[in-house]
C-alpha positions in Angstrom: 84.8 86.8 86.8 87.5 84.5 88.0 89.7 85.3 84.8 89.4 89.2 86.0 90.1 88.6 89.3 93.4 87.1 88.5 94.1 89.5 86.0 94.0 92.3 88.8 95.7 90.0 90.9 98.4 89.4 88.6 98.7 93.0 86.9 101.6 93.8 85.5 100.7 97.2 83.8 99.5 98.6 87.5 99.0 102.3 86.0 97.0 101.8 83.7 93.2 100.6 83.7 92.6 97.8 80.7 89.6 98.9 78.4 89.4 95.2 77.7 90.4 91.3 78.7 88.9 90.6 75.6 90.7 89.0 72.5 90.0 91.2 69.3 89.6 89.5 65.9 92.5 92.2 65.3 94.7 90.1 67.9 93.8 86.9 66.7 95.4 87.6 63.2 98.3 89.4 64.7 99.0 86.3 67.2 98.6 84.2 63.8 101.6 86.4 62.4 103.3 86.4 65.1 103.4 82.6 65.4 104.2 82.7 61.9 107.3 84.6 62.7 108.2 82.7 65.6 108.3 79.4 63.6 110.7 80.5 60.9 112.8 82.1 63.6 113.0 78.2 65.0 112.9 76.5 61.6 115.3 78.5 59.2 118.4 76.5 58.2 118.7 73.3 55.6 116.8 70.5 56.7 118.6 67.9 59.0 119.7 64.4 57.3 122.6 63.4 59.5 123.8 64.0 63.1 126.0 66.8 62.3 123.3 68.4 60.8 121.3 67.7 64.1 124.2 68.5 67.0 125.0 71.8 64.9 120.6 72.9 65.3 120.5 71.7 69.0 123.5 74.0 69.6 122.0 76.6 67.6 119.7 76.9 70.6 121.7 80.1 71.8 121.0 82.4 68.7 117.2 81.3 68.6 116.8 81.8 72.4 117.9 85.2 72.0 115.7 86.0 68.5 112.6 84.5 70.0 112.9 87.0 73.0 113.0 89.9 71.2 110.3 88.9 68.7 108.2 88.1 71.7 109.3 91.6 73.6 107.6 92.8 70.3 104.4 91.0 70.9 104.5 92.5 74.5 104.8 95.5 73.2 101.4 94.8 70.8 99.6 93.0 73.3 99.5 96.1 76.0 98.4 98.1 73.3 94.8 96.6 72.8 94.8 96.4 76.4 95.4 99.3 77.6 93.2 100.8 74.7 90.8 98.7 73.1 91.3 100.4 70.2 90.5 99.4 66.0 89.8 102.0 64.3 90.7 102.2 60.3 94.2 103.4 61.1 94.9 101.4 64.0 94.2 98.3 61.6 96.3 99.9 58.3 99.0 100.5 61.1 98.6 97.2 62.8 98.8 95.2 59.2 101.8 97.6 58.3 103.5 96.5 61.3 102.6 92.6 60.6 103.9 92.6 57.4 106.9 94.1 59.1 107.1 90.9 61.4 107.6 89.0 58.9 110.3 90.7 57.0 112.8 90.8 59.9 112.1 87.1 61.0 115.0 85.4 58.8 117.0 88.7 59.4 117.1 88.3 62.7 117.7 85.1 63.2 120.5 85.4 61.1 122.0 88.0 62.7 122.3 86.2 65.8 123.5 83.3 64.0 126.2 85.0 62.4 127.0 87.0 66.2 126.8 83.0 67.7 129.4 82.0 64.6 131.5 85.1 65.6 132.0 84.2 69.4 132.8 80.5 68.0 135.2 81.6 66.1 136.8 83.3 68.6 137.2 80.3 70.6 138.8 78.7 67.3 135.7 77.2 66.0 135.5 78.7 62.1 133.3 76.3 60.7 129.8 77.9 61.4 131.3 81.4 60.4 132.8 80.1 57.1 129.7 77.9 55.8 127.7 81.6 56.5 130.1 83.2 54.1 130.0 85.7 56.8 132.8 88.2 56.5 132.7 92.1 58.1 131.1 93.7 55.5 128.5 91.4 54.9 127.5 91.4 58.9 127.3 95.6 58.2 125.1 94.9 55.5 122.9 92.5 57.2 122.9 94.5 60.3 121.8 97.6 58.7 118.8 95.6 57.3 117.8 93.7 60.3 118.2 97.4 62.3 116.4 99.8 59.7 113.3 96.7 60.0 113.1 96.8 63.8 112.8 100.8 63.5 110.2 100.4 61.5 108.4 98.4 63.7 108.5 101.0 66.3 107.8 103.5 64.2 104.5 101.7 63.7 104.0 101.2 66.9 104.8 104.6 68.1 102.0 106.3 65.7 99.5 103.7 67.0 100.5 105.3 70.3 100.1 108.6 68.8 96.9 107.8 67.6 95.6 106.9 71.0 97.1 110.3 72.4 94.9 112.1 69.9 91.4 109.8 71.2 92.4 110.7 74.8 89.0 112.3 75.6 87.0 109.9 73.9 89.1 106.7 75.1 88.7 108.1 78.5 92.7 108.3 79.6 93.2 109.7 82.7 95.8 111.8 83.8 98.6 109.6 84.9 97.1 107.4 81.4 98.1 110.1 79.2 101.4 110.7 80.6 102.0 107.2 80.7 101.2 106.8 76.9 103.2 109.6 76.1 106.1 107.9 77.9 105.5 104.9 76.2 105.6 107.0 73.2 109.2 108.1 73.7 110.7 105.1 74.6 109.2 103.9 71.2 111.1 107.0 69.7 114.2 105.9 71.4 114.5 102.7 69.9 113.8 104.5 66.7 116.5 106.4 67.2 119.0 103.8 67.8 117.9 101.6 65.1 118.4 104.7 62.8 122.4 105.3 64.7 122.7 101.4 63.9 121.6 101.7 60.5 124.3 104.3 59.6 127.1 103.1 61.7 126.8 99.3 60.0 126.8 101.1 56.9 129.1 103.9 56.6 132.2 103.1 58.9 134.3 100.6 59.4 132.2 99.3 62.4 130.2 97.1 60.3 128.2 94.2 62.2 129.9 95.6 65.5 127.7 98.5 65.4 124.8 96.4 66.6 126.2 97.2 70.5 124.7 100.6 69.6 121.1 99.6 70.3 122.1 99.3 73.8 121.7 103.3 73.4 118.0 102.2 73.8 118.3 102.3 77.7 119.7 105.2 78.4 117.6 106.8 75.8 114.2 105.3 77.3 115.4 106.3 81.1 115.6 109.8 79.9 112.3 109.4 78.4 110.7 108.5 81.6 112.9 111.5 83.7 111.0 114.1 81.1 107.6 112.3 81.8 107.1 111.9 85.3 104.0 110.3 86.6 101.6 112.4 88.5 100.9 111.6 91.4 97.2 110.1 92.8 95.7 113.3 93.9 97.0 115.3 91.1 95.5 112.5 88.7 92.1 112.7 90.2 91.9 116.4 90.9 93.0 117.0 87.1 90.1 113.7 86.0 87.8 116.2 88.3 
């Protein structure tokens, strides 16, 4: 009772009514993963034996900071999900162990990437070291880049059927009006982060952009705020007249 009472109090997803507060076994192997994930993200690199080895993993702080935000932007992104729709059906679980697997894949990825962006702002300050021990040069960053990117699209993708899924239960997961439009806006802003992965992807591969053409997933704003212009909410009375 009290844990629901702060939950309402607290809501952070006010549109949308959760089906549960309830942790799924299907969340408690997902959190596993994602802990999993989190700890290489924190723990790749040699092991430390002296103090250069230990200043150079304190400062290394900034690029792990930033990894560990989006990987847990991801878990956000999972844990609304089985809020919002209680929902574990045999594809939701081949989707949601597709999409683990995927977790893991992009976890030294990405914290390489922003390793090698940290070594390149270093290195603009005169500070090569970090840069050269990487064996970092453009084209590799392109290469790496286009990895990292064509993984976090596929995350989304993953996600965005499990959203498509849900669209297709409406009626028998009991969405209301303003729930369906909200899923379905949820659903393109997935899309849109597809679709800049995808731009990334060809850009780090195909032109002379390389690792630069990681600035293009800031596309993934603009994208998503047309996304929410084509799918207004409705408002109250509409909602319960159309529920009616």
């Amino acid at each position: 009772m009290i844990r629901e009472q702060i939950i309402q109090s607290r809501d952070h997803d006010p549109h949308f009514a959760w089906r549960t507060t309830e942790v799924l076994r299907i969340e408690n192997l997902s959190d596993i993963v994602f802990a999993l994930a989190l700890g290489i993200l924190v723990s790749a690199g040699s092991t430390i034996r002296t103090f250069s080895d230990l200043t150079g993993y304190l400062i290394s702080i900034i690029p792990i900071a930033a990894g560990f935000a989006m990987l847990v932007s991801i878990w956000n992104d999972h844990f609304l999900f089985f809020r919002r729709y209680a929902l574990a059906d045999g594809r939701i679980i081949v989707l949601n162990t597709a999409l683990l697997l995927l977790i893991l894949y992009i976890a030294y990825p990405l914290r390489f990437v922003f390793d090698s962006l940290f070594g390149f702002i270093l290195m603009q300050a005169g500070q090569t070291d970090r840069i050269i021990e990487m064996e970092v040069g453009y084209r590799e960053s392109g290469i790496i880049l286009a990895f990292f990117s064509a993984g976090f699209g596929a995350i989304y993708l993953t996600i965005a059927l499990m959203y498509a899924r849900t669209l297709s239960l409406a009626a028998e997961l009991g969405l209301s009006a303003k729930e369906k439009v909200l899923t379905r806006r949820t659903l393109y802003v997935h899309f849109a982060r597809i679709a800049a992965s995808l731009i990334v992807v060809v850009l780090a591969s195909f032109t002379p952009l390389n690792g630069f053409a990681g600035f293009a997933l800031t596309l993934i704003w603009p994208f998503a705020a047309v996304a929410g212009a084509l799918t207004p909410l409705p408002r109250d009375s509409d909602s319960a007249a159309a529920n009616d």
